[in-house]
C-alpha positions in Angstrom: 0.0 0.0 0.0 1.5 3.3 -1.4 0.7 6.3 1.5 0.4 9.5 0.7 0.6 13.0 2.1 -0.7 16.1 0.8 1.0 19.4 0.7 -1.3 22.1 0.1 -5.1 21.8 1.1 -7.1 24.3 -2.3 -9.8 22.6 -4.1 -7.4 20.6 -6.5 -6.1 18.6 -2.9 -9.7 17.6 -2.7 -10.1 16.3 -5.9 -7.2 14.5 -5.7 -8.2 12.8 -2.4 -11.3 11.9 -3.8 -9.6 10.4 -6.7 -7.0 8.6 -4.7 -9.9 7.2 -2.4 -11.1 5.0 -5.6 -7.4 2.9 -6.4 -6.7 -0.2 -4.5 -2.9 0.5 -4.1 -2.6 3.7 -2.1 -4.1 5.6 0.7 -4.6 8.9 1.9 -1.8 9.0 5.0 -0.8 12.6 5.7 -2.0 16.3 5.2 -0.3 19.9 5.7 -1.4 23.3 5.6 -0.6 26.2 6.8 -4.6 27.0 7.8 -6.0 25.3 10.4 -9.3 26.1 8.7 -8.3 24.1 6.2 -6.6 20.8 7.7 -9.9 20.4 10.1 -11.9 20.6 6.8 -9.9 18.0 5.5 -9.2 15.8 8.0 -12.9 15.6 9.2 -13.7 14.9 5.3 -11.1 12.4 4.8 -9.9 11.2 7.9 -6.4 10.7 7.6 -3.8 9.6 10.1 -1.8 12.5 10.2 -2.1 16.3 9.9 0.5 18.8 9.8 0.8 22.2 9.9 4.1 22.3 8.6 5.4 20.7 5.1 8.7 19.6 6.2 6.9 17.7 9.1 5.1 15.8 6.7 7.9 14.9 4.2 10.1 13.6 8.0 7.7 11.1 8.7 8.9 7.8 7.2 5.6 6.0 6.9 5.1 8.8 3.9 5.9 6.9 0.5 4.5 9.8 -1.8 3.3 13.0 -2.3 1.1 15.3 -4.2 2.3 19.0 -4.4 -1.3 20.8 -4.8 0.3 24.3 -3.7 0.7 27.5 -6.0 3.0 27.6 -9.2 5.7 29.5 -7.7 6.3 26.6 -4.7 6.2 23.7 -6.8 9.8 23.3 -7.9 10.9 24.1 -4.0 8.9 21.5 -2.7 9.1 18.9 -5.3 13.2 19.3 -4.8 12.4 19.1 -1.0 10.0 15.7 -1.1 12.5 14.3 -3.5 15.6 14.7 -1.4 13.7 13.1 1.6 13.1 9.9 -0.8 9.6 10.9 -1.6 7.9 10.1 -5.3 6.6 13.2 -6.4 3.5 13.7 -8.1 3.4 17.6 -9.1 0.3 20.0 -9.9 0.8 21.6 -13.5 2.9 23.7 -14.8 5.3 21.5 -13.1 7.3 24.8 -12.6 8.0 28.5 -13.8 9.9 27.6 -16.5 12.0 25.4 -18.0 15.4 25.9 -16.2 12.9 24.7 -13.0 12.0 21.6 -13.8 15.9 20.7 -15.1 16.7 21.4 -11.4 13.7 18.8 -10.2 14.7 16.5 -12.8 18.6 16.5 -11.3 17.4 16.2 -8.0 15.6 13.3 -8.9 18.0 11.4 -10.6 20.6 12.1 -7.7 18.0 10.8 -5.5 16.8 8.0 -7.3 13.3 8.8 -6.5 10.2 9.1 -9.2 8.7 12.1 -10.2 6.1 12.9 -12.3 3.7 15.8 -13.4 0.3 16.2 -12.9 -0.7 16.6 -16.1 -3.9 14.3 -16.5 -4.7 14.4 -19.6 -1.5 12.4 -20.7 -3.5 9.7 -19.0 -7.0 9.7 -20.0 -7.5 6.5 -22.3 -9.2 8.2 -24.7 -6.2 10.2 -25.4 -4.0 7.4 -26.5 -6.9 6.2 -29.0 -6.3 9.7 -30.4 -2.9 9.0 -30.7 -3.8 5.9 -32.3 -5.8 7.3 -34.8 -2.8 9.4 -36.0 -0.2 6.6 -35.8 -2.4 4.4 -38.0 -2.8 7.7 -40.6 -6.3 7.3 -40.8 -6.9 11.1 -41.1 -3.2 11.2 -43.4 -0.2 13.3 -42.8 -1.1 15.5 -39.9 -0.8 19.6 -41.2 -2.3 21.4 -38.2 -3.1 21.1 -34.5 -5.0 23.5 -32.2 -6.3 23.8 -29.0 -7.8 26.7 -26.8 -8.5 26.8 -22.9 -10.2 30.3 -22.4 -12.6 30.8 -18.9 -13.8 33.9 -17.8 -12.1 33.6 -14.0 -14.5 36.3 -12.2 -14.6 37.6 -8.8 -10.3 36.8 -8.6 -9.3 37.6 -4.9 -6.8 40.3 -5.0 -4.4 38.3 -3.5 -4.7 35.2 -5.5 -1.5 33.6 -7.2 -3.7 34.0 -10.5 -2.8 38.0 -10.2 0.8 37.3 -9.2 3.4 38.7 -11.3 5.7 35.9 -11.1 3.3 33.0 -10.9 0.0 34.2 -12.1 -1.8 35.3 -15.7 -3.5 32.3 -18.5 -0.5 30.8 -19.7 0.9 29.4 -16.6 -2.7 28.1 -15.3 -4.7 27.0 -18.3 -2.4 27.3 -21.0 -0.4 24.3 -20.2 -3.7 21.9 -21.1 -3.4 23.2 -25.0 0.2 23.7 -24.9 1.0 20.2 -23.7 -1.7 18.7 -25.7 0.0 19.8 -28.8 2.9 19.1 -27.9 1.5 15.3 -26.8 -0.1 14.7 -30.4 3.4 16.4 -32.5 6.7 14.0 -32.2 8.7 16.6 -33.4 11.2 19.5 -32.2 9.9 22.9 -32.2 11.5 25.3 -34.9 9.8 28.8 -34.8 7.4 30.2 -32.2 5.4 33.1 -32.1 2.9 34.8 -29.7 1.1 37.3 -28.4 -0.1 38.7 -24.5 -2.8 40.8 -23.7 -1.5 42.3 -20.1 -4.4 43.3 -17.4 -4.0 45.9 -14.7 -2.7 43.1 -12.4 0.5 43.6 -15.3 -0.1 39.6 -16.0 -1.5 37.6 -19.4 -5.4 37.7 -18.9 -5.5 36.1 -22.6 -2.9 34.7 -25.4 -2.6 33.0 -28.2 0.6 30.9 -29.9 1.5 29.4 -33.1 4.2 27.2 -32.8 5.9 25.5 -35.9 7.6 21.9 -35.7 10.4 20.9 -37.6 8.1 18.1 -39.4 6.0 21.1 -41.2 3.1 20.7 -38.4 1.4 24.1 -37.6 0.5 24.0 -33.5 -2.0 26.8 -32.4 -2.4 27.0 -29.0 -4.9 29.9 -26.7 -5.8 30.4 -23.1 -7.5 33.2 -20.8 -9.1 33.8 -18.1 -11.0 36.8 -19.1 -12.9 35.7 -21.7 -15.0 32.1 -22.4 -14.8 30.0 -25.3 -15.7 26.9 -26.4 -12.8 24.1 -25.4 -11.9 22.0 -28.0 -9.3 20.8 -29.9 -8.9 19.9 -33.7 -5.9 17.7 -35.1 -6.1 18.0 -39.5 -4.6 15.6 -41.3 -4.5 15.7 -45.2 -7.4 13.3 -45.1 -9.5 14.7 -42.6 -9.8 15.9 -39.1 -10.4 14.8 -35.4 -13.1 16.5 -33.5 -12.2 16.8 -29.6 -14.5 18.6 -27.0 -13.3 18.9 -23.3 -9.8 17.3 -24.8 -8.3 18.0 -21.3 -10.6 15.7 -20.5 -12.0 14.0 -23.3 -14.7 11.1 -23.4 -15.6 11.2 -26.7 -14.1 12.4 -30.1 -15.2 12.6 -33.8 -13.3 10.8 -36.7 -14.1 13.0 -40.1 -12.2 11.1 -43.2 -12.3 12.8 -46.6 -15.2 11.2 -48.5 -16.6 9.6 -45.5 -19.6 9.5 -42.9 -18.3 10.7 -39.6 -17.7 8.3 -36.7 -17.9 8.8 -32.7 -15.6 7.1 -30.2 -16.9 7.5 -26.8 -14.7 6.1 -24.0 -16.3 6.9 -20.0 -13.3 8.6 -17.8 -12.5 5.5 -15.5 -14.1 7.6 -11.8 -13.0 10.5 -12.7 -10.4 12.4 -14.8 -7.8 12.4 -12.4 -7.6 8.7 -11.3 -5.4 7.9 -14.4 -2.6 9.4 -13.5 -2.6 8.7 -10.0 -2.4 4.5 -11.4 0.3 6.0 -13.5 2.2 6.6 -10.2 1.2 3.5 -8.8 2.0 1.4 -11.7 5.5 3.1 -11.9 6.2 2.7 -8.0 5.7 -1.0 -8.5 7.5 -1.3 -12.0 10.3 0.4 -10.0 10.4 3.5 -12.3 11.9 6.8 -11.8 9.9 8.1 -14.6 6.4 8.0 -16.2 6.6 6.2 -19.7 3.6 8.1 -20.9 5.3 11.7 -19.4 9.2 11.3 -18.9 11.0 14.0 -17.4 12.1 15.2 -20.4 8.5 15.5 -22.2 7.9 18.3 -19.1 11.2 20.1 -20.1 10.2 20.1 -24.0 6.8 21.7 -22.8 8.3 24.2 -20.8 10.9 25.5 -23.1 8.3 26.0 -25.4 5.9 27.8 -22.7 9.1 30.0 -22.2 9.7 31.0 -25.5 5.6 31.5 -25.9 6.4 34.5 -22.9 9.6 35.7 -23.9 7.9 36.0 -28.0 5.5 38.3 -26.3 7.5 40.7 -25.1 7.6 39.1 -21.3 10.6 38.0 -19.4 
């Protein structure tokens, strides 16, 4: 049984305990928070054996095997370098860091350490994603020319002091522009040759809204778009030079639409397994017992390749 602590009690923490309540091979074990508001709420919900107010206390006790970092962007590298030198597998909210040059440092302190980690990025996991991938593989829609994907919400009613209005950690790109950006970058085996973008700043002087094309070596045209001032339907569409795939919700799809040149459109619906973050938590269970220090399905290096392309997306818009 794989035992868990949680560092960082927001509503993703709760989702994830939910989620890790329905797998066979770990438990909840441990939470910390700084609030006490916040571990009562959660220990009276979940009922866990520990409860710390103090994320080093939790990542000393030695019946901890793993845990999930569920704090803001601009703590996750800190922490993740932290649980990993105390021989703790890491699972990692997204963005797995700031920028690139972070998650390089997490991935050295893993290796040193010999200890897993991964990033929380669950669509990587979702089954229906790797029929997707399938699909393209088998060149059922052709040579694939163009890939885009938008994650736009109107966030309203943002507390002033909310790591979404951060300078450093806050604005679209860093909270929902990862699900587009690593989409793409999911469905395109290919190394990124040209990359431009552009920012809309708010008052709060971070991105409320942007939008990318990136280029791939292979020819492949990757648009990706995120905000959080402004709604917009969330899909994604991959064109091939036979057709096109049709994804709503792709962060989280269960179904998809197959359109072949020539041919009557088909649907693929696949139920998320519980929920749509339950993959990935069997992704860390499956690699704990396979003795892995790395996700097949999202290596430490895949993280790196997304993030140096979220960097460049920044620094192309005139931000550093």
């Amino acid at each position: 049984m794989i035992r868990w602590g949680i560092i960082g009690l927001g509503n993703i923490a709760s989702r994830f305990a939910k989620s890790l309540s329905y797998t066979n091979e770990g438990k909840l074990y441990a939470i910390a928070s700084k609030t006490k508001e916040k571990r009562d709420a959660f220990h009276n919900k979940y009922n866990c054996e520990k409860v710390y107010e103090d994320y080093d206390q939790l990542l000393n006790d030695n019946e901890i095997d793993a845990v999930y970092i569920a704090l803001p962007h601009g703590s996750h590298k800190y922490w993740s370098i932290e649980a990993l030198r105390r021989k703790k597998a890491v699972l990692c909210e997204k963005p797995v860091g700031l920028n690139a040059e972070e998650m390089k440092e997490i991935k050295t302190e893993a290796l040193l350490n010999n200890t897993f980690f991964m990033e929380a990025m669950k669509t990587r996991f979702i089954p229906l994603v790797h029929e997707i991938k399938e699909i393209i593989k088998n060149n059922e829609i052709g040579e694939i020319v163009a890939i885009e994907a938008n994650f736009c919400n109107h966030v309203e009613n943002i507390n002033p002091g909310s790591y979404l209005l951060d300078k450093k950690q806050g604005g679209a790109l860093l909270d929902v522009g990862i699900y587009p950006l690593s989409f793409v970058m999911d469905m395109i085996d290919s190394e990124v040759n040209e990359v431009n973008s552009y920012m809309d700043i708010n008052e709060s002087e971070v991105d409320a809204y942007f939008k990318a094309t990136i280029t791939f070596k292979n020819g492949v045209i990757g648009t990706v778009e995120g905000a959080i001032d402004r709604n917009k339907e969330r899909t994604a569409i991959i064109k091939g030079t036979k057709g096109f795939i049709e994804i709503p919700i792709y962060n989280r799809p269960s179904m998809v639409t197959v359109n072949i040149d020539g041919n009557q459109p088909y649907t693929i619906e696949k139920e998320i397994e519980f929920d749509d973050m339950y993959a990935e938590i069997q992704e860390v269970h499956n690699s704990l017992r396979d003795s892995k220090l790395q996700s097949d399905c999202l290596p430490l290096d895949e993280s790196i390749r997304v993030m140096e392309v979220l960097d460049r997306i920044r620094i192309n818009a005139g931000q550093k």
